[in-house]
C-alpha positions in Angstrom: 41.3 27.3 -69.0 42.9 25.7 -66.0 42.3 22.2 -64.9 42.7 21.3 -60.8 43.2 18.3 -58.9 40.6 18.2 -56.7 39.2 15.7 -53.4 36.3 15.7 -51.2 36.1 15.1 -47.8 35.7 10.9 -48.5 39.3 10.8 -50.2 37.7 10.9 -54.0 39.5 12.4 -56.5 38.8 14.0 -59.6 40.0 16.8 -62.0 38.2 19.8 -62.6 38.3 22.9 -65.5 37.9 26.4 -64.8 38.0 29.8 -66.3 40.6 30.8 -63.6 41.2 30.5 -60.2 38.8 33.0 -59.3 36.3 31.2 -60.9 36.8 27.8 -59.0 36.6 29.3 -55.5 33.8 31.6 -56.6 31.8 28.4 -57.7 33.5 26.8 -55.0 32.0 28.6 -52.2 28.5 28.7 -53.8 28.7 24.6 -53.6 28.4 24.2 -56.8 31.3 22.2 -57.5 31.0 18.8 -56.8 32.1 15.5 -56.4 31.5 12.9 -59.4 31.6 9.9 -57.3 29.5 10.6 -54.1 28.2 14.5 -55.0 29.5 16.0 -51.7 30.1 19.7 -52.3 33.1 20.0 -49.5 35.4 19.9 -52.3 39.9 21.7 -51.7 42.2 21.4 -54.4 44.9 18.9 -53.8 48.6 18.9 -55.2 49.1 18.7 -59.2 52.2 17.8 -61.4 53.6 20.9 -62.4 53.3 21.4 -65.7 54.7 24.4 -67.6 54.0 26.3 -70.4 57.5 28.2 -71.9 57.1 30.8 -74.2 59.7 31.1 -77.0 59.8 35.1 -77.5 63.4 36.4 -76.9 63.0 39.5 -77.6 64.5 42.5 -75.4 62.5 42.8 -72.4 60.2 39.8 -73.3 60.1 36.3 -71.9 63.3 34.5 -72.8 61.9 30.8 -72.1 64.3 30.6 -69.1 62.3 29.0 -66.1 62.2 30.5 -62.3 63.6 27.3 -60.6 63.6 29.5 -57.5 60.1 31.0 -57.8 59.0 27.6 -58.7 60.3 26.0 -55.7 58.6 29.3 -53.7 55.4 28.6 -55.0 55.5 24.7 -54.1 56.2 25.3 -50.7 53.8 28.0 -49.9 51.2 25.2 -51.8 52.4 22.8 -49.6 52.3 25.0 -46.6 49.1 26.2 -47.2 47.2 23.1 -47.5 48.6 19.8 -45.9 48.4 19.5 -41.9 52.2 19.1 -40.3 51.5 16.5 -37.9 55.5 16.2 -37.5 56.8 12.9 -36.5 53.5 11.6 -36.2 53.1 11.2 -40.0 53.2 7.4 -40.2 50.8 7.2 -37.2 48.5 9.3 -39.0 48.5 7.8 -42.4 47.8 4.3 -40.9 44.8 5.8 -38.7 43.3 7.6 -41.8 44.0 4.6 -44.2 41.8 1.9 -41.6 39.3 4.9 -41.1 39.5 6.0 -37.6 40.7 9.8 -38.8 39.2 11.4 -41.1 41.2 11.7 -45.0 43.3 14.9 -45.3 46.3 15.8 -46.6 49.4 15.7 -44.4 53.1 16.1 -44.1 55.4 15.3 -41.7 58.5 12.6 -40.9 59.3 8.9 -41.0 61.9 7.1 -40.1 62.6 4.2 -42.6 61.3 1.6 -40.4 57.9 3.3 -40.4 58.4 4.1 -44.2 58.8 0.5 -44.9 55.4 0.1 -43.0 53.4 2.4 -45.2 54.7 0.9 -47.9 53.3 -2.8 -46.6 50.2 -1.3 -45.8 49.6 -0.2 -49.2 49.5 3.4 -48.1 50.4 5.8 -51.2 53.2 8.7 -50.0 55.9 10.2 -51.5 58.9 12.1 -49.8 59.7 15.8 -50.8 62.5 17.0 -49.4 61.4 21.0 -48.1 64.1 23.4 -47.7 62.8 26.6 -45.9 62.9 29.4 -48.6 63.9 33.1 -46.7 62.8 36.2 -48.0 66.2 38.0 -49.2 67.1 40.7 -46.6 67.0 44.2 -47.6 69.7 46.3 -46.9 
């Protein structure tokens, strides 16, 4: 089983358990999954904590227990990537406009400057910073 974070197009959020991934965007696409709150069926999956299972085995050739930092980081990334909008410097601007409803709720990134930060953070608006290094694909000789 897997458990997802998931949000529908009104901002709710909720968790949801699947068999796999395949699974959720199989039912996904059939609209069967759907929101608890307001039953709309336009449902993505949103950002989790990471959480990690570590296997113990140290056997030659077998999983030593060591985690991929690296891969990890990868993986984050391409999430991140994936599935938030850049709207650049404009992050604050849009943030504000989504809070008081004139955009529609979405996942972003982008930049603040501290002033702007310090004007989410009045606002009540829920962010958090990630600092993104770009990951390059090692070159082959």
């Amino acid at each position: 089983m897997i458990v997802f974070d998931l949000e529908c197009t009104k901002g709710h959020r909720f968790e949801g358990w699947f068999q796999n991934v395949q699974s959720f965007e199989s039912q996904n696409a059939k609209n069967m999954v759907t929101c608890p709150y307001c039953s709309d069926t336009q449902i993505k999956r949103v950002l989790s904590p990471v959480a990690l299972k570590v296997s113990t085995q140290s056997q030659e050739g077998r999983d030593t227990g060591k985690i991929d930092y690296s891969r990890l980081a990868e993986e984050i990334v391409h999430y991140i990537n994936k599935n938030f909008e850049d709207v650049g410097s404009d992050f604050a601007k849009e943030a504000l406009k989504m809070h008081y409803g004139v955009a529609e709720k979405r996942s972003i990134k982008g930049s603040a400057t501290d002033e702007e930060e310090k004007t989410l953070r009045k606002e009540k608006i829920d962010f958090f910073k990630l600092p993104i290094a770009r990951i390059e694909k090692e070159k082959k000789s």
